[in-house]
Backbone as CSV, one residue per row, in Angstrom:
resi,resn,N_x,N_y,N_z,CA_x,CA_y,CA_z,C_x,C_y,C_z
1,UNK,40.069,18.128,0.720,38.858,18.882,0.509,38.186,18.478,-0.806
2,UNK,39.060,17.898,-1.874,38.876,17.680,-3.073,37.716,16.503,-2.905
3,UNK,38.427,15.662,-2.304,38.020,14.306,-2.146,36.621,14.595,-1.508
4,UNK,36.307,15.222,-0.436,35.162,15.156,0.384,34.033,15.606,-0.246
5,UNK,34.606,16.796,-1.646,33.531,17.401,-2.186,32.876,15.746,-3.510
6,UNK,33.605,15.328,-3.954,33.469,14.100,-4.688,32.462,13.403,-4.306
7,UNK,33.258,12.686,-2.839,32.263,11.974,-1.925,30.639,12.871,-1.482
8,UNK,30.897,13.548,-1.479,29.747,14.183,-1.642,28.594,14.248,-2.498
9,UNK,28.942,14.620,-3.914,28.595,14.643,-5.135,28.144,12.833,-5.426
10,UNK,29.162,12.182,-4.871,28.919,10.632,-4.911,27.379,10.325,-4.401
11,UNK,27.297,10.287,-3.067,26.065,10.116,-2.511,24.881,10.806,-2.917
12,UNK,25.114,12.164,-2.930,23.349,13.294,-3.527,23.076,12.471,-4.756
13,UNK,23.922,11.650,-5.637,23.250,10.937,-6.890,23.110,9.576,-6.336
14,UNK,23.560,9.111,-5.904,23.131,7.599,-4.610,22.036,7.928,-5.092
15,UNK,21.943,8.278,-3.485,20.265,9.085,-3.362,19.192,9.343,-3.841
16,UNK,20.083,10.225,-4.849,18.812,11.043,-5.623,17.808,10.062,-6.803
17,UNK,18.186,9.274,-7.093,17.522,8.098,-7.595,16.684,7.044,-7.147
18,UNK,17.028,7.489,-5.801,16.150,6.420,-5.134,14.847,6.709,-4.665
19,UNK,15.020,8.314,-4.453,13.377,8.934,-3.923,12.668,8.845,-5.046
20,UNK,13.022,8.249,-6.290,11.673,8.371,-7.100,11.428,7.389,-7.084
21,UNK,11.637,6.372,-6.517,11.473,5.071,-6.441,10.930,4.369,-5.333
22,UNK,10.083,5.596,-4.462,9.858,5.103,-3.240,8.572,4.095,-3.021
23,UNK,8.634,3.435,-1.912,7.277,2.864,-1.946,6.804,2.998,-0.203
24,UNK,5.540,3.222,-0.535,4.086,3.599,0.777,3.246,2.646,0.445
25,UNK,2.628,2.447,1.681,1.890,1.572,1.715,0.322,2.341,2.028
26,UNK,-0.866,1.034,1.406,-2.124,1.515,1.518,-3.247,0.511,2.120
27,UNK,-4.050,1.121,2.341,-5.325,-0.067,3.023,-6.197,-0.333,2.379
28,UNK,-6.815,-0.992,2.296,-8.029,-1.843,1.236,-9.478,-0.568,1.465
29,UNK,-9.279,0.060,2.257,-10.693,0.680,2.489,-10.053,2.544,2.737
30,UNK,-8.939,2.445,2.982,-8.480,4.170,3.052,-8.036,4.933,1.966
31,UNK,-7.864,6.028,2.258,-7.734,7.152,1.624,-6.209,7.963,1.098
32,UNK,-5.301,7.287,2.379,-4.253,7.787,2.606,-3.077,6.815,2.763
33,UNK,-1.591,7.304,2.368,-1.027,6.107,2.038,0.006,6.354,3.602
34,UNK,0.538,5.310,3.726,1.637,4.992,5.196,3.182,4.445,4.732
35,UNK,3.698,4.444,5.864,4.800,4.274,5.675,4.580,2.746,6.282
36,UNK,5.836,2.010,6.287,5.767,0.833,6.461,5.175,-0.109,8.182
37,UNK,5.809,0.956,8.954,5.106,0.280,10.006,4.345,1.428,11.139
38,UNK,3.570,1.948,10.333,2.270,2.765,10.636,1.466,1.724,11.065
39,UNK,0.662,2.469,11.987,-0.455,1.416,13.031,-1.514,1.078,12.141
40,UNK,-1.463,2.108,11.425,-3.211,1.775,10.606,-2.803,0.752,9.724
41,UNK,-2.065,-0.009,9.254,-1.597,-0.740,8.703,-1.605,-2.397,9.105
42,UNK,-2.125,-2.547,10.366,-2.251,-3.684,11.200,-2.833,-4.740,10.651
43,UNK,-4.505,-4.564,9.703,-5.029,-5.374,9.032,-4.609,-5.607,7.654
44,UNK,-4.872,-4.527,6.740,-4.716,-4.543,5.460,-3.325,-3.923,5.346
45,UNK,-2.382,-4.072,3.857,-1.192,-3.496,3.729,-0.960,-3.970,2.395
46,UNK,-1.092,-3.230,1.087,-0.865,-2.656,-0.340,0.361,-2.407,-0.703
47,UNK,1.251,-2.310,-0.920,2.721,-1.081,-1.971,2.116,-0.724,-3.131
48,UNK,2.491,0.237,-2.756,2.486,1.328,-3.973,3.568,2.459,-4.415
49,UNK,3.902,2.618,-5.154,4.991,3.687,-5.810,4.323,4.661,-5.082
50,UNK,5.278,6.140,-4.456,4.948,6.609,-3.916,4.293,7.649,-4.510
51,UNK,4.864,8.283,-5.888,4.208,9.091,-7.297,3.166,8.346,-7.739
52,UNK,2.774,7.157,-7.439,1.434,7.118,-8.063,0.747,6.886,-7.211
53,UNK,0.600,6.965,-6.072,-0.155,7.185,-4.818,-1.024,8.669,-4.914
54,UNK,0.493,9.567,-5.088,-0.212,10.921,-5.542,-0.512,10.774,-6.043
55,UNK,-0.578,10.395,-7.400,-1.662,10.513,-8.566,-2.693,9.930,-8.865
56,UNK,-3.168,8.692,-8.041,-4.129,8.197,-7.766,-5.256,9.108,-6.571
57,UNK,-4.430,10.133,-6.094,-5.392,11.166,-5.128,-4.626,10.564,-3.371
58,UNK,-4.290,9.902,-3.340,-4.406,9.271,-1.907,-3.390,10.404,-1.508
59,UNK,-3.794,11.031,-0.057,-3.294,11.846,0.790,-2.092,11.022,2.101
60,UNK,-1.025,11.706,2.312,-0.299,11.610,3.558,-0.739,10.924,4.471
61,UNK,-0.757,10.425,5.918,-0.850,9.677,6.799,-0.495,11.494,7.810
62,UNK,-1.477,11.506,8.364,-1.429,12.518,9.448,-0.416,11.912,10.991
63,UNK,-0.689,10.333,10.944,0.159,9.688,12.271,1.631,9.566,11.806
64,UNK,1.865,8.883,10.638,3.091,8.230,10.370,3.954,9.265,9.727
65,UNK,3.132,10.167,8.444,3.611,11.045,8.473,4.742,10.999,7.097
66,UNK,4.472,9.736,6.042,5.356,9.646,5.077,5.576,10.570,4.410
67,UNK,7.024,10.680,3.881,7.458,11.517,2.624,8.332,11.169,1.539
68,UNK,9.316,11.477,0.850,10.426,10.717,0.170,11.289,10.259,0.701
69,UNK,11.742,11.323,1.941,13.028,10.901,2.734,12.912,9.734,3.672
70,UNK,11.735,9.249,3.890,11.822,8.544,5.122,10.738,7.140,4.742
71,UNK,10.686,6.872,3.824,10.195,6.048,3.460,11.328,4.764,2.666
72,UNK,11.133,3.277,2.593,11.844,2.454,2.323,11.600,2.017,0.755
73,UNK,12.750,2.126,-0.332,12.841,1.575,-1.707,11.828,-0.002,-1.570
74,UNK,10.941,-0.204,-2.842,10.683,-1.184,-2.616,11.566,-1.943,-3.384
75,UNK,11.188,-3.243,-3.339,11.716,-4.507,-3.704,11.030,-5.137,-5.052
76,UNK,11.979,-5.716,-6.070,11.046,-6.123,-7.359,10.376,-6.963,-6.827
77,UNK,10.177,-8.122,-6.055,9.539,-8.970,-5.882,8.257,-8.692,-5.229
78,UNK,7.185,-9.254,-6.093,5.859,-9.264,-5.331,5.234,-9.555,-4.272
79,UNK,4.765,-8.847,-2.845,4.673,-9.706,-1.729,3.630,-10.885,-1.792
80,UNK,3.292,-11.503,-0.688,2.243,-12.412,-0.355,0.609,-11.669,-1.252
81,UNK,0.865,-10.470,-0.521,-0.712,-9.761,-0.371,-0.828,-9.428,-2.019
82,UNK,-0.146,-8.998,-2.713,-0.129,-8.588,-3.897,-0.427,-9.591,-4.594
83,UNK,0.002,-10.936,-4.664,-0.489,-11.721,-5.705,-1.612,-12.404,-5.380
84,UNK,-2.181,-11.997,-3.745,-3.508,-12.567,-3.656,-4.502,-11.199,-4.287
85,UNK,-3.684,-10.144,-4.252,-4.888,-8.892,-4.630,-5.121,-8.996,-6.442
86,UNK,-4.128,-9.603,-7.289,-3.960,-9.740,-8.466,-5.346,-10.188,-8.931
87,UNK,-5.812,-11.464,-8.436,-7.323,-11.922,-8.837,-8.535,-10.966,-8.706
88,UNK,-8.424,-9.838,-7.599,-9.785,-9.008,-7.159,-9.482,-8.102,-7.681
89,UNK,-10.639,-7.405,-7.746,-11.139,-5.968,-8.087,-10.376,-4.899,-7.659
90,UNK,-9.756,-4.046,-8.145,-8.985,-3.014,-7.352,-9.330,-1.736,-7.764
91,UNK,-9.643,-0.794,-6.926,-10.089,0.590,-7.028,-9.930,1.298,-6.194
92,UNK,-9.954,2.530,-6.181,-9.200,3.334,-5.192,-10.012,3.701,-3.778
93,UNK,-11.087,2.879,-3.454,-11.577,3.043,-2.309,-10.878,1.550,-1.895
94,UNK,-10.728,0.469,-2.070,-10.451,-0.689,-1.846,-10.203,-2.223,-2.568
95,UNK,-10.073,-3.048,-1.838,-10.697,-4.313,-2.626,-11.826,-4.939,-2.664
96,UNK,-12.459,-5.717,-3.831,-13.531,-6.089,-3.489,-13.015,-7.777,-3.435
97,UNK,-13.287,-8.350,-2.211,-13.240,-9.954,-1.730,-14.852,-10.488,-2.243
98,UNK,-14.705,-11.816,-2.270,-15.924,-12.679,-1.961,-16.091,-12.804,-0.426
99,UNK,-17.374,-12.671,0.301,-17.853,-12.851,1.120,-17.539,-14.140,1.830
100,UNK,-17.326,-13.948,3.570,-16.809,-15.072,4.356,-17.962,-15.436,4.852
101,UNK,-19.375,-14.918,4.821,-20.309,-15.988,5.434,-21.076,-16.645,4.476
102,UNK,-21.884,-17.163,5.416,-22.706,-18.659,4.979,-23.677,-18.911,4.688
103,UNK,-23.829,-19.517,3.671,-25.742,-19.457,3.557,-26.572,-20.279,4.500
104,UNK,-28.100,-20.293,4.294,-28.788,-21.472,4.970,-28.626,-22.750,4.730
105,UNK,-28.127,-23.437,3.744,-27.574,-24.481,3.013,-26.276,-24.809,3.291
106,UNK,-25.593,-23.417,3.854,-24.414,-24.001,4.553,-23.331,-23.607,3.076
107,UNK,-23.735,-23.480,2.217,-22.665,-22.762,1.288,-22.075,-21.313,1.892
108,UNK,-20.810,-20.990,0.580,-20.300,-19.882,1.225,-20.760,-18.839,-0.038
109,UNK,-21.461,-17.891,0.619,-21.404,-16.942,0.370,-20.620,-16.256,-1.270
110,UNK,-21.436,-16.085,-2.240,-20.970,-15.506,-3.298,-21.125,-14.372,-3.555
111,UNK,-21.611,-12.948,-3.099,-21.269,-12.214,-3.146,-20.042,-11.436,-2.513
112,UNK,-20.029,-10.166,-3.341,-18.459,-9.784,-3.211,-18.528,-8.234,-2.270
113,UNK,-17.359,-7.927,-1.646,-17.909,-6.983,-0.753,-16.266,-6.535,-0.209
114,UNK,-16.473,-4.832,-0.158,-15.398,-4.317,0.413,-15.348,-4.196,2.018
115,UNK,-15.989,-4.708,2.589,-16.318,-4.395,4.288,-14.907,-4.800,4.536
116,UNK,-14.285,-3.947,5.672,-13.211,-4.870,6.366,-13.405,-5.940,7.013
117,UNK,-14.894,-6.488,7.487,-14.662,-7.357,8.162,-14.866,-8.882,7.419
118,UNK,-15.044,-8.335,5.931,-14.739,-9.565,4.771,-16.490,-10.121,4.666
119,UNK,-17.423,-9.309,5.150,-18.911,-9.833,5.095,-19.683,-8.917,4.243
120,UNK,-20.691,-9.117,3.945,-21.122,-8.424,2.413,-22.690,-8.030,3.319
121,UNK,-23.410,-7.382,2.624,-24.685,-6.667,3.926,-25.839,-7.849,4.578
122,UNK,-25.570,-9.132,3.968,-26.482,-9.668,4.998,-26.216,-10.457,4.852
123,UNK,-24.570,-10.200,5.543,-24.443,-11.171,6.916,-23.440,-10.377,7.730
C-alpha cells in the first residue's frame, strides 16, 4: 500500500510539470487556438505555449475542444512553419506574407497581405 501511494505521488509530479508546458496550435487568420490534429488546422498551423495563447486573448476551439490534459508537450525544436514565420509580421489576427500574384510586367507582386489565399486586394 506503501509503495502504491509513492507511485502515485511519483506520477501527479510527472505530470504536473508538464501541463504548464503545453503546446496548441493556431491559424494565421483565427481567433482560437487547437489541438494538434483539429480540422481547422488543415491550411495554416502555429505552436504556441498554451498560457500564452491565453494571454494573448485567443479562445478554445469549440470542435477540438483543447485543454491541459489533452493536449501534446511541445518539442524544443523549431518546426518548418516557424522559421518560415520568423521573417513576417506576426500579430494576433495573423501573418502578414508578400503577395502571390503578378503584375502586368509579369513581376511578383510586392505588397503584403493577410488573405488566406496569399493575394493582397487586387488580385
Amino acid at each position: 500500500m506503501k509503495n502504491l501511494k509513492i507511485l502515485i505521488l511519483f506520477i501527479s509530479f510527472a505530470y504536473g510539470g508538464s501541463i504548464l508546458a503545453q503546446t496548441v496550435y493556431t491559424t494565421k487568420t483565427g481567433e482560437k487556438y487547437h489541438k494538434s490534429n483539429c480540422r481547422y488546422l488543415k491550411y495554416s498551423k502555429k505552436a504556441i505555449k498554451l498560457d500564452k495563447a491565453k494571454a494573448i486573448g485567443y479562445q478554445a476551439c469549440k470542435v477540438c475542444k483543447p485543454t491541459a490534459v489533452n493536449t501534446k508537450e511541445a518539442s524544443n525544436s523549431l518546426s518548418t512553419t516557424e522559421k518560415q514565420n520568423k521573417s513576417t509580421t506576426t500579430t494576433k489576427k495573423g501573418t502578414a506574407t508578400q503577395c502571390t500574384g503578378k503584375t502586368k510586367s509579369g513581376k511578383r507582386c510586392k505588397r503584403k497581405t493577410k488573405n488566406s489565399n496569399g493575394r493582397c486586394y487586387q488580385h
